[in-house]
C-alpha angles and dihedrals in degrees: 000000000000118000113255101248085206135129095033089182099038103158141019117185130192120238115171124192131221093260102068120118105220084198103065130058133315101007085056089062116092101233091050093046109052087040114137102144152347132201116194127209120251091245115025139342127192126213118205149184150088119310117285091030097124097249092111096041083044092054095046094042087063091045086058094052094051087060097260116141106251089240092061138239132121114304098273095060102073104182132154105173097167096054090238122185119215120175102161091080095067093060086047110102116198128229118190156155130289088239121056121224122262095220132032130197140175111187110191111178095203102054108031092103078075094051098044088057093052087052086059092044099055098038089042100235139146128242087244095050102117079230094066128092097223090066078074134071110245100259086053089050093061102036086053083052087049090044113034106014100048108077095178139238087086156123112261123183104174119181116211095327096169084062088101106023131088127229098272081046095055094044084050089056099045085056084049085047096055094038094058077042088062090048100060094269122136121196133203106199126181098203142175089188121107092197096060089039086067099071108134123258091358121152106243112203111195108204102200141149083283104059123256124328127175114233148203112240090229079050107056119088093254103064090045103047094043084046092054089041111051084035088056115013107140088058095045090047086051090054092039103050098025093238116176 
């Protein structure tokens, strides 16, 4: 019987030196704190939380670690615009698969305007060439990278990538998810979004005041509170905007 190739990220352990400050970010945030270690799930894991929770600094802590530039890209493009600073990944220790995956990607919704410029930049294009990505609005952009730039069997870390599409869009990504699934891929995703959230049998890790938890989708705060509200909204808009 063949070995399973997946996950090709299977553990990430904590190991902190004697020279971090617990007062300062991001070793003063819970999550961060209390880590010891995460195991991820061969096809996709989900990391969740509020804002400020540690699931977006986590993921691209590991994508650090795995030799990605903070601001995304694949492995070639090595970019960090905003002159970032993060330490935590290299307290951060891999564990991973005997076989490497064919294809790497770090999605960051904040900051692929950058990498979409370098893109220009290498393959010497303009922004109105129909190629770039900046011919198209953001959601297109990284629909076109879902659909055109990931060739399976691959590693994909994506940060918030619901932030530009629209509900069909984000339908349209979770069929594009489970298809690169299908294909040996595995994916880490830190997510607001209760529609990608659904996919079915994914590991959700709620990142929270308390530490880590892994969670059941009915049970995170985003299927529950979408659910309440589009169930009852006239009542909820009338208690939220104290409408008579």
């Amino acid at each position: 019987m063949a070995l399973a190739a997946k996950p090709y990220l299977q553990r990430i352990t904590a190991q902190f030196g004697k020279e971090v400050d617990w007062d300062r970010h991001p070793y003063n945030v819970p999550s961060v704190r209390g880590l010891e270690s995460i195991s991820f799930h061969p096809d996709v894991t989900f990391f969740i939380g509020e804002n400020g929770a540690g699931k977006s600094t986590m993921l691209e802590s590991i994508a650090l670690a795995l030799g990605f530039g903070i601001d995304g890209g694949s492995r070639n493009i090595s970019l960090n615009t905003a002159l970032e600073a993060a330490p935590l990944h290299q307290s951060l220790r891999l564990s991973k698969s005997f076989k490497t995956p064919r294809d790497r990607y770090f999605f960051r919704a904040e900051s692929f305007h950058n990498v979409a410029t370098r893109m220009d930049e290498i393959f010497e294009r303009t922004s109105a060439s129909a190629q770039s990505l900046h011919a198209r609005s953001h959601g297109e952009a990284f629909m076109a990278v879902l659909l055109e730039k990931f060739r399976g069997k691959g590693l994909y870390l994506l940060d918030e990538p619901e932030a530009a599409l629209s509900p069909n869009r984000q339908l349209a990504a979770l069929s594009a998810i489970h298809q690169l699934v299908r294909d040996d891929s595995q994916f880490i995703i830190a997510t607001h979004s209760p529609i990608l959230l659904s996919y079915p049998n994914a590991k959700i890790l709620l990142f929270d005041g308390t530490g880590i938890t892994e969670v059941a989708y009915q049970d995170t705060e985003h299927f529950a509170i979408t659910r309440d509200f589009l169930n009852h909204y006239p009542r909820r808009l009338q208690q939220l905007l104290d409408l008579d």
